[in-house]
C-alpha positions in Angstrom: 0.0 0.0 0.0 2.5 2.1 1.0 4.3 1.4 -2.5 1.4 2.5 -4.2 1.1 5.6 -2.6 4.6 6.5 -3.5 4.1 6.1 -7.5 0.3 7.9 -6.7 3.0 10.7 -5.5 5.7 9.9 -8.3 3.1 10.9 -11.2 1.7 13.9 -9.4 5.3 15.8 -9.2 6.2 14.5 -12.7 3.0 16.3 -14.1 3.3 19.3 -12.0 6.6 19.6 -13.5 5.2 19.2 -17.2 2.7 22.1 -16.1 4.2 24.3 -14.6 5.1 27.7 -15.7 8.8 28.7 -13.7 11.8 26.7 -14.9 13.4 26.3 -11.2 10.0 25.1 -9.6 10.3 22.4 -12.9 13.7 21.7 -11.6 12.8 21.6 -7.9 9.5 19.1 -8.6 11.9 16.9 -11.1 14.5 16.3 -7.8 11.9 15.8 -5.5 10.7 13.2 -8.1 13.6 11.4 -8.3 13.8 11.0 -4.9 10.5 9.3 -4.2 11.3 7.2 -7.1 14.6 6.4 -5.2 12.8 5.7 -2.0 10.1 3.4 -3.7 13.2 1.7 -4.9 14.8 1.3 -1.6 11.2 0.0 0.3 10.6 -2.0 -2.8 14.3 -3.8 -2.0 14.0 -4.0 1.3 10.3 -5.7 1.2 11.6 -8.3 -1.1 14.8 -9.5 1.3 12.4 -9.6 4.4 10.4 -12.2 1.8 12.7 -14.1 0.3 14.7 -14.2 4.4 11.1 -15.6 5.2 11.0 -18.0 2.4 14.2 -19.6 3.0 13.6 -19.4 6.9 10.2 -21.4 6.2 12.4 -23.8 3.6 14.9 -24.9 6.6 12.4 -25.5 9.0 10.4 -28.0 6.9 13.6 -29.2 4.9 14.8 -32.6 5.7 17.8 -32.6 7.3 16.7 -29.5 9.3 17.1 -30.2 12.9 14.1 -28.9 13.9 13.0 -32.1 12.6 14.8 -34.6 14.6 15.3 -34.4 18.3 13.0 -34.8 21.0 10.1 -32.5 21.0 12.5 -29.9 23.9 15.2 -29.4 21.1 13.1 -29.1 18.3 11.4 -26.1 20.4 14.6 -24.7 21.1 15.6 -24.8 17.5 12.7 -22.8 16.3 13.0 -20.4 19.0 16.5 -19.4 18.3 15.5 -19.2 14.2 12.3 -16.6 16.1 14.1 -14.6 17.9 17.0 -14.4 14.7 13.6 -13.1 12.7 12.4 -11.0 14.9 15.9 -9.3 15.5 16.3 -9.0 11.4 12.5 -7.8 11.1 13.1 -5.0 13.5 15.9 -3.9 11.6 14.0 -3.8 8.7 11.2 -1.6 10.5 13.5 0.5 11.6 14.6 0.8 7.6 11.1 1.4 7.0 10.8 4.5 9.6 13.6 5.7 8.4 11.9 5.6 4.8 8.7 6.8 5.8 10.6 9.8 7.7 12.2 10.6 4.7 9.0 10.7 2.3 7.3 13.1 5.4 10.6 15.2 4.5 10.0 14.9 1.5 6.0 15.9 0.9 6.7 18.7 3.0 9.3 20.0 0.5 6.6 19.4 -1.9 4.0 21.1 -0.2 6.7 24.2 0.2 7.1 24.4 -3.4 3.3 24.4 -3.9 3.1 27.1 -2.0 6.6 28.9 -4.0 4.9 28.3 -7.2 1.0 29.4 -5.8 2.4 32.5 -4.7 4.7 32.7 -8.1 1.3 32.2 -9.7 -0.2 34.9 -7.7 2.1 37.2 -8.8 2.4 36.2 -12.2 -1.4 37.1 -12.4 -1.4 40.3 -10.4 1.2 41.1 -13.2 -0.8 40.2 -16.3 -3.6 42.5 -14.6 -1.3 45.2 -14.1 -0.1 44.9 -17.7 -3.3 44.5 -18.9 -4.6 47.6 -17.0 -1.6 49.2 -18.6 -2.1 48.0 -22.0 -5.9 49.3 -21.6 -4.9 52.8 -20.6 -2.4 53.1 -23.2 -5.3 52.0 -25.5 -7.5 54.8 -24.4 -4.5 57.6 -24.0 -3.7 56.7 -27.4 -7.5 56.7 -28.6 -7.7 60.1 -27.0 -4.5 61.8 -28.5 -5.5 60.9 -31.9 -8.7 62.2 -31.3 -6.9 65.4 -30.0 -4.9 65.0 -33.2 -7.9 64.9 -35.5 -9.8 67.8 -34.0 -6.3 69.9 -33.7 -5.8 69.1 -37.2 -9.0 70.4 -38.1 -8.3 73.6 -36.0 -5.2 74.3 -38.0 -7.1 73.7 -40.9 -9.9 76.2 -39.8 -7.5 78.6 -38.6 -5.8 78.7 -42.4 -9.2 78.9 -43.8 -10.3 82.0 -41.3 -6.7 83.7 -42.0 -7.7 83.8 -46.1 -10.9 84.2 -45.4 -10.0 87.6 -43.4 -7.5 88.4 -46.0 -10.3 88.0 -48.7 -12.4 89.8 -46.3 -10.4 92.8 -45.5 -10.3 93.2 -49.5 -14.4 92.9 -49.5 -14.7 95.2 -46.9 -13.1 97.9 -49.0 -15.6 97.8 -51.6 -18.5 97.0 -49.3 -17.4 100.8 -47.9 -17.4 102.1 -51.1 -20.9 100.4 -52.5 -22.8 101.3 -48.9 -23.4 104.7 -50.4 -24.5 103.4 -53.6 -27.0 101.5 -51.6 -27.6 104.6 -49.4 -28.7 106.3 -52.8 -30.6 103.1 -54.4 -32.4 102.5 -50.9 -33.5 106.4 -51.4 -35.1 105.6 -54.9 -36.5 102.4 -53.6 -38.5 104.7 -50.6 -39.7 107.0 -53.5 -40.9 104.5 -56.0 -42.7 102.7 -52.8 -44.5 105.5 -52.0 -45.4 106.1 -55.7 -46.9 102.4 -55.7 -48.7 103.1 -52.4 -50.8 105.8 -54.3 -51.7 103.5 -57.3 -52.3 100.7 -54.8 -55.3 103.5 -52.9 -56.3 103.9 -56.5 -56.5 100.5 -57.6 -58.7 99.4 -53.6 -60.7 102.0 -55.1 -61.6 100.9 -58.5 -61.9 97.1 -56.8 -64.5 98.4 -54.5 -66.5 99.9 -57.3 -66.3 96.2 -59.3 -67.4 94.5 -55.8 -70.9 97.3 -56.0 -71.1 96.2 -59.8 -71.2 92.8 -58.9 -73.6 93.1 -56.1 -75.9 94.9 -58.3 -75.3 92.4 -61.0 -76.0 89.6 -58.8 -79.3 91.0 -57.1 -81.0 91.5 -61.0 -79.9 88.0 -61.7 -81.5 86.6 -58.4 -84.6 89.0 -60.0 -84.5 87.4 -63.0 -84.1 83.8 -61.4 -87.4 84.5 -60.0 -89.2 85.8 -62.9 -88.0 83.0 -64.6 -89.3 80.4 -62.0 -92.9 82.3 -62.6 -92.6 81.9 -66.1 -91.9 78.0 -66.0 -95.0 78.0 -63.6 -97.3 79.9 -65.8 -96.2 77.7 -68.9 -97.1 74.6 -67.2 -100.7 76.3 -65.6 -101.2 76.8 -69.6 -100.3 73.5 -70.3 -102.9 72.5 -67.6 -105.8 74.6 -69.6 -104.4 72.4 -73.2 -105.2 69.4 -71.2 -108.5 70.8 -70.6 -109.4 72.3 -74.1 -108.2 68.9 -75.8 -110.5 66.7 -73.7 -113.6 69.2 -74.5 -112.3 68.4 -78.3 -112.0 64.8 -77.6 -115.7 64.7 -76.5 -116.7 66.9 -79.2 -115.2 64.7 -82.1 -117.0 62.0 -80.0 -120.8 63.5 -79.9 -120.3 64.3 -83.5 -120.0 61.1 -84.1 -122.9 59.9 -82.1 -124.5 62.3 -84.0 -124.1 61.7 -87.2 -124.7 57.8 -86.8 -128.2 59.1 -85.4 -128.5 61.2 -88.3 -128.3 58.4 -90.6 -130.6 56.4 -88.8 -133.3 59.2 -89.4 -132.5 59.3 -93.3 -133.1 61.7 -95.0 -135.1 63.9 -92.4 -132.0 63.8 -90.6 -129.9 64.5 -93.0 -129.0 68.4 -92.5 -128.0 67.3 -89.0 -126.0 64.9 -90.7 -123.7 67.2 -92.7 -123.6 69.8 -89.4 -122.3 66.9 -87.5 -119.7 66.0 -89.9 -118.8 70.0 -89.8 -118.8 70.0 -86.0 -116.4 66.7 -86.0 -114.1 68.2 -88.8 -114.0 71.1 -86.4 -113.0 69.2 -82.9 -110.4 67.5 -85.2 -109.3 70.9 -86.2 -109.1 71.9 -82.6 -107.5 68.9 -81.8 -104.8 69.7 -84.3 -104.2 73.0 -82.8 -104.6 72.1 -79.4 -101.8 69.5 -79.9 -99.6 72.3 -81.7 -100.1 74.7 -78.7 -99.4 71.8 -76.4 -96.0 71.0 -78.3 -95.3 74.5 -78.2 -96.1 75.0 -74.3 -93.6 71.8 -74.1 -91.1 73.7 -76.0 -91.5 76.9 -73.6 -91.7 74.5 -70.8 -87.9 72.8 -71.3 -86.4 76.1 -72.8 -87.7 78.2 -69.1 -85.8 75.3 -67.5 -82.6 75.7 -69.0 -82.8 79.3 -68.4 -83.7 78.8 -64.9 -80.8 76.6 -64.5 -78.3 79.1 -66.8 -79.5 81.6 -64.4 -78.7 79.8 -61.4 -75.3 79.0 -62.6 -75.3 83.1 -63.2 -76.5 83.8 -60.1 -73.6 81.1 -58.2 -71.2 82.9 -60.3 -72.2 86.4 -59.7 -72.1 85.4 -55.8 -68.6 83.8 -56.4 -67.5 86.7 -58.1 -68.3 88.9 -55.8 -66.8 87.1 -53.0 -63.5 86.9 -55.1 -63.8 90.8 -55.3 -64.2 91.1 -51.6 -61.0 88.8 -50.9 -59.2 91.2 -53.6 -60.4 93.9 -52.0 -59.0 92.6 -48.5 -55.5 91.7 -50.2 -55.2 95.1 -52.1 -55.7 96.4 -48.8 -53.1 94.3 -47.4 -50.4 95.4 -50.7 -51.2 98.9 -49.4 -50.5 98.3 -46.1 -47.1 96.3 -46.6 -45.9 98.9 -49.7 -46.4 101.7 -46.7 -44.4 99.4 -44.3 -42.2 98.8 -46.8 -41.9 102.4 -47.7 -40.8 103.3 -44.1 -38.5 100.5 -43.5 -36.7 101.7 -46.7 -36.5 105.3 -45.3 -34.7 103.4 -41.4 -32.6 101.3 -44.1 -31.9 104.3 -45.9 -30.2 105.9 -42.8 -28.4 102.4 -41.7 -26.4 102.2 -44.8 -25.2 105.7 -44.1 -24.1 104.5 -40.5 -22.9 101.4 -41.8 -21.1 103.2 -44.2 -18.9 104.4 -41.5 -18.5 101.7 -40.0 -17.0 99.4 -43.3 -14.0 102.3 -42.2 -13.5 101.2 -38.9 -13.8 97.4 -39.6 -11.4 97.1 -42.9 -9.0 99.0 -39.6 -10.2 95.8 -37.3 -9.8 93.1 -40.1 -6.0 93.9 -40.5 -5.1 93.8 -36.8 -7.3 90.2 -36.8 -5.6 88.8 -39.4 -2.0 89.5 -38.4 -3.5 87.3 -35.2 -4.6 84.9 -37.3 -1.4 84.8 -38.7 0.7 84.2 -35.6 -2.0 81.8 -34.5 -1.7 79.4 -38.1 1.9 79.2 -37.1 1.1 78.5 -33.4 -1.4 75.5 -34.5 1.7 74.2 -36.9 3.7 73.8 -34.1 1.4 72.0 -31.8 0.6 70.2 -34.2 3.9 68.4 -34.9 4.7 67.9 -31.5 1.3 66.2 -30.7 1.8 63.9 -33.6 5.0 62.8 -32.2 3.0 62.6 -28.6 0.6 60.1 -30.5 3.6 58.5 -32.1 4.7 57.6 -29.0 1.7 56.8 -27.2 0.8 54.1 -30.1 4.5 53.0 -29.7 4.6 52.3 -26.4 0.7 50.4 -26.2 1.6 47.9 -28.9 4.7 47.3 -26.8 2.2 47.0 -23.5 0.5 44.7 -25.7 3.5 42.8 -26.6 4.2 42.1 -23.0 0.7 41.2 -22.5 0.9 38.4 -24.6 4.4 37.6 -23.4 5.8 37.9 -27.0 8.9 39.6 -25.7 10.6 39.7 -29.3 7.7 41.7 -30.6 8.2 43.9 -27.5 11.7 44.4 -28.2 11.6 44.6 -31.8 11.3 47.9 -33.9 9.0 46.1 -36.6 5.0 46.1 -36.2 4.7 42.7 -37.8 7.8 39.9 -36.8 7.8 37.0 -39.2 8.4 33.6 -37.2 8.2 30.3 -38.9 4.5 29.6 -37.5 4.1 31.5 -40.7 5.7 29.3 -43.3 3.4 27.3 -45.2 6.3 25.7 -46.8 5.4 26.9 -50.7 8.0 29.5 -51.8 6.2 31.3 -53.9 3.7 31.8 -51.4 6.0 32.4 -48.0 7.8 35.2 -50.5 4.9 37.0 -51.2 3.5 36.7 -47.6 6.9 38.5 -46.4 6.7 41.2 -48.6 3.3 41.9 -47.3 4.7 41.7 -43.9 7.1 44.6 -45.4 4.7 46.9 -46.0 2.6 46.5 -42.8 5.8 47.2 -41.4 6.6 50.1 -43.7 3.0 51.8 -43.2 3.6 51.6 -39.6 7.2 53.2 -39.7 5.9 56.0 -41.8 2.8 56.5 -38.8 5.3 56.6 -36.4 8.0 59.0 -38.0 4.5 61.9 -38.9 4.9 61.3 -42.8 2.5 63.1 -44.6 -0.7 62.1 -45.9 0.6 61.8 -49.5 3.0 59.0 -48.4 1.1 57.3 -46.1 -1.5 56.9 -49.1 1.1 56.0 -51.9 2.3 53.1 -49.3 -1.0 51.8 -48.8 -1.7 51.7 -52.4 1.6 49.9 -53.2 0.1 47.3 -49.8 -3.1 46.9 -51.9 -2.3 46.4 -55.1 0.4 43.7 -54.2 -2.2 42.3 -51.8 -4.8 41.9 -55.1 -1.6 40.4 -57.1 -1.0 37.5 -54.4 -4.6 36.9 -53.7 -4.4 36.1 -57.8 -1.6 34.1 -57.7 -2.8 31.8 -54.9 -5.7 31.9 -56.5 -4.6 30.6 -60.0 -2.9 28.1 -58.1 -5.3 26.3 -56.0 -8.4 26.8 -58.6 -6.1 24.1 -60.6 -6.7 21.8 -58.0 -9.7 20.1 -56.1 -9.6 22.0 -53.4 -13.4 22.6 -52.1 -12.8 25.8 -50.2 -11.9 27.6 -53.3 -14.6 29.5 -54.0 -15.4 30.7 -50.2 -11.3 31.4 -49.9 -11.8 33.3 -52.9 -15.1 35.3 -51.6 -12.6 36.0 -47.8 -9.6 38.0 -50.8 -12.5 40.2 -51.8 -13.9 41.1 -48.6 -10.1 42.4 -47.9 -9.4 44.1 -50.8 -12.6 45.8 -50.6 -11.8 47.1 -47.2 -8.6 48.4 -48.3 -10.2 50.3 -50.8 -12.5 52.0 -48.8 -9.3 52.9 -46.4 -8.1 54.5 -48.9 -10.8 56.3 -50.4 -10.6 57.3 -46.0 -7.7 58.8 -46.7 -8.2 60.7 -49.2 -11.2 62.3 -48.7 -9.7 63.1 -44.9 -12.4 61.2 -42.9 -9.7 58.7 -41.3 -6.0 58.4 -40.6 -3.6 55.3 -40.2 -4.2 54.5 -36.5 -2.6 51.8 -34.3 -6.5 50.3 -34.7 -6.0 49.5 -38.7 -2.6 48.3 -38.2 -3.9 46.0 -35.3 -6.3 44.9 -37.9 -4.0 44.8 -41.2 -1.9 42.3 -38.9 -4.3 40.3 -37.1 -6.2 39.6 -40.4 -2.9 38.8 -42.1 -1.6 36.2 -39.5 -4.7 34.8 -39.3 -5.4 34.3 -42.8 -1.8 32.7 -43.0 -2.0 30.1 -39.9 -6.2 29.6 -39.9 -7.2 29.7 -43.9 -4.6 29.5 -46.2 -3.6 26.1 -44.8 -6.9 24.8 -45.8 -5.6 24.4 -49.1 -2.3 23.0 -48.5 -3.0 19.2 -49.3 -4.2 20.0 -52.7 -1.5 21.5 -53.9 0.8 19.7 -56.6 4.3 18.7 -55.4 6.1 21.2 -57.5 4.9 23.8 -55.8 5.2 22.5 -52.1 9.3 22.4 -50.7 10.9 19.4 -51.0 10.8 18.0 -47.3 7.0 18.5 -46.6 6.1 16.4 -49.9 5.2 12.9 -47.9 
């Protein structure tokens, strides 16, 4: 058991020395390793003499020739007592081995225990101090986020402080000939008042004349009302006389009838009747007359009928539009009373602006005098901003310097720290195809040379021509690497192919930043420029490794 406990011990110092972080506490955990292994040895050693001292003990005593077996029963005992007593002398040594041994390991987990408690408190530390450097590297972040935005707006204010120095050159010009127009305007504004006052008098005239169209057209309107009447008694009247037709043609109807009553009784009488006969036909020849003209007069009254009611309604229309009309005069009337009002305003307010050109007049003097002193500040201020403005560019220089190398020891990549490049090719980055590994440390180059030329303040002309040389070489490898692993059956291809447009796209929009002076190369698109880069190297362009044809792969990682 105790054996087992040891090797239970053995394996938990070797791993802690696989995991561990500090080189000494490796060290430290390897010794203490070797001496339990040294100590299971020794117990392990020392349990197998006790057992084979005990076999061969056990051996004599049932072995033939063994005393112990011959003899009276009283020598026989004393035989095997002297072989006890010889065991238990040589067990007790080998429990006091054993003490010894088990003194030893307490020694030993003790140590252990100590340097758990070294490397716990190592650990500690080592922690506190990523949090400091983290804490660091997060001010630094912000200090630098800050100064550039300091930078961007002090750039702007240089900018508007050049702009407001030629504007109050320019201006200082205008003001000479705003002095020597004001009296021009003086004079214009003069003429204006006049010809206001002129209009004001037409305008009285011209309320008049639309007040004597507004009585017109209330006359007008009342005789057309008149006339709507009359004509509505005229439609009445033609249908009472078309009531006194309907009379007239039923008399005829019944006279046409009686005639011919008459005239059938006449014949029945012969020829005393028949004088009545022929005045009967007369009579009926007579209603068919009147029936003939009664239905003429009744077309007629028809006729006078329809044509009263288009009139009525033409002179309802008449009237509606003789009432509109006259409301139109009366809002015309209203606005050329409002003209009149705002010609006299305006009349009076040219006579006040009249005497403000003269005073400003005056003062165009005085300010062309104030515009020179101004701009000889605005002067000394432009150069003021200029240098400002260089030395807080070399304050954000530093600032961006000094968190990537906060960020370097964050990470614990101490040659990045140490290093005056932005981007440090290591072989985690060789992909083992030459033509590609050449075209990835060029690109590496220029990271590196966009960020020298942020941190040396290189103008915005440089910066831009770098970043154009980065991406067109970036769309010339993309092709490249493209042409050669469309040859092949790699599956990826087209999704590879969609992650090179996305970049190049992004790096055209940069630069389109640039130019139009919406963005500047910060430390957060160089962060990005690299991160993307290694990425793309170590995560997707090994994806396409195995498909590649053994020519293009170097020699020792063709399998």
């Amino acid at each position: 058991m105790g054996i087992l406990l040891q090797i239970i011990i053995l394996c938990s110092l070797i791993g802690l020395a696989v995991v561990s972080d500090s080189r000494a506490a490796q060290w430290g955990l390897l010794a203490l390793a070797a001496l339990c292994a040294l100590a299971d040895a020794a117990l392990w050693l020392a349990q197998r003499n006790r057992a084979q001292k005990l076999r061969e003990r056990t051996d004599a005593l049932f072995a033939e020739d063994n005393p112990a077996r011959q003899g009276d029963e009283v020598q026989r005992a004393e035989y095997c007592l002297t072989h006890l007593r010889a065991a238990e002398s040589s067990l007790a040594e080998d429990a006091s081995v054993i003490e010894e041994l088990r003194a030893e390991v307490a020694r030993l987990q003790a140590k252990i225990n100590d340097i758990e408690e070294e490397k716990a408190a190592i650990r500690n530390k080592s922690d506190r101090g990523a949090m400091v450097l983290h804490k660091a590297h997060t001010v630094c972040r912000n200090l630098s986020s800050e100064v550039r935005e300091l930078a961007s707006l002090v750039s702007k204010v240089s900018t508007g402080v050049q702009v407001q120095r030629d504007h109050l050159t320019e201006t200082s010009g205008s003001m000479e000939k705003v002095a020597q127009t004001a009296q021009e305007s003086s004079h214009r504004v003069r003429e204006l008042s006049e010809n206001a006052q002129s209009s004001s008098a037409s305008a009285a005239t011209g309320e008049r004349e639309v007040e004597g169209a507004l009585t017109s057209i209330e006359k007008l309107k009342d005789t057309i009302v008149h006339l709507k009447q009359a004509m509505a008694d005229l439609g009445t009247k033609a249908s009472n006389i078309g009531q006194v037709m309907s009379v007239i043609n039923e008399v005829a109807d019944q006279t046409n009838l009686l005639a011919l009553n008459a005239a059938i009784e006449a014949a029945r009488a012969g020829d005393a009747g028949r004088g009545f006969a022929v005045v009967a036909d007369e009579v009926r020849k007579l209603a068919e007359k009147t029936m003939g003209a009664t239905k003429e007069v009744e077309d007629a009254v028809h006729a006078i009928q329809e044509e009263t009611r288009r009139n009525v309604l033409t002179v309802d229309k008449a009237a509606q539009l003789s009432v509109d009309g006259a409301e139109q005069a009366s809002r015309a009337g209203s606005v050329m009373r409002d003209i009149l009002q705002s010609i006299n305003d305006t009349a009076e307010h040219l006579l006040i602006v009249a005497r403000s050109a003269q005073e400003q007049s005056q003062h165009s003097t005085d300010t062309t005098s104030a515009l020179g002193e101004i701009r000889h500040v605005a002067e000394q201020n432009a150069q003021s901003m200029e240098t400002f403005t260089a030395a807080l560019l070399g304050v954000q220089s530093g600032m961006e310097e000094l968190d990537m190398i906060v960020n370097a020891l964050v990470s614990g990549d101490y040659e990045q720290a140490t290093s005056d490049k932005f981007v440090q090719w290591t072989p985690k980055l060789d992909l083992h195809v030459p033509m590609v590994d050449k075209q990835h440390r060029l690109l590496v180059d220029y990271i590196n040379e966009l960020y020298t030329a942020m941190a040396n303040n290189r103008t915005a002309g440089e910066v831009q021509k770098i970043l154009r040389k980065l991406r067109d070489y970036t769309a010339t490898h993309f092709a490249d690497e493209e042409k050669m692993f469309t040859a092949t059956a790699y599956l990826g291809a087209a999704e590879h192919m969609k992650i090179h447009r996305k970049f190049v796209a992004k790096l055209d929009e940069v630069e389109e930043q640039l130019k139009s002076g919406t963005a500047t190369v910060s430390m957060d698109l160089l962060t990005f420029l690299k991160d993307w880069l290694v990425q793309h190297i170590m995560g997707t362009d090994p994806t396409y490794l195995p498909y590649l044809k053994k020519e293009d792969m170097e020699p020792e990682q063709i399998h």
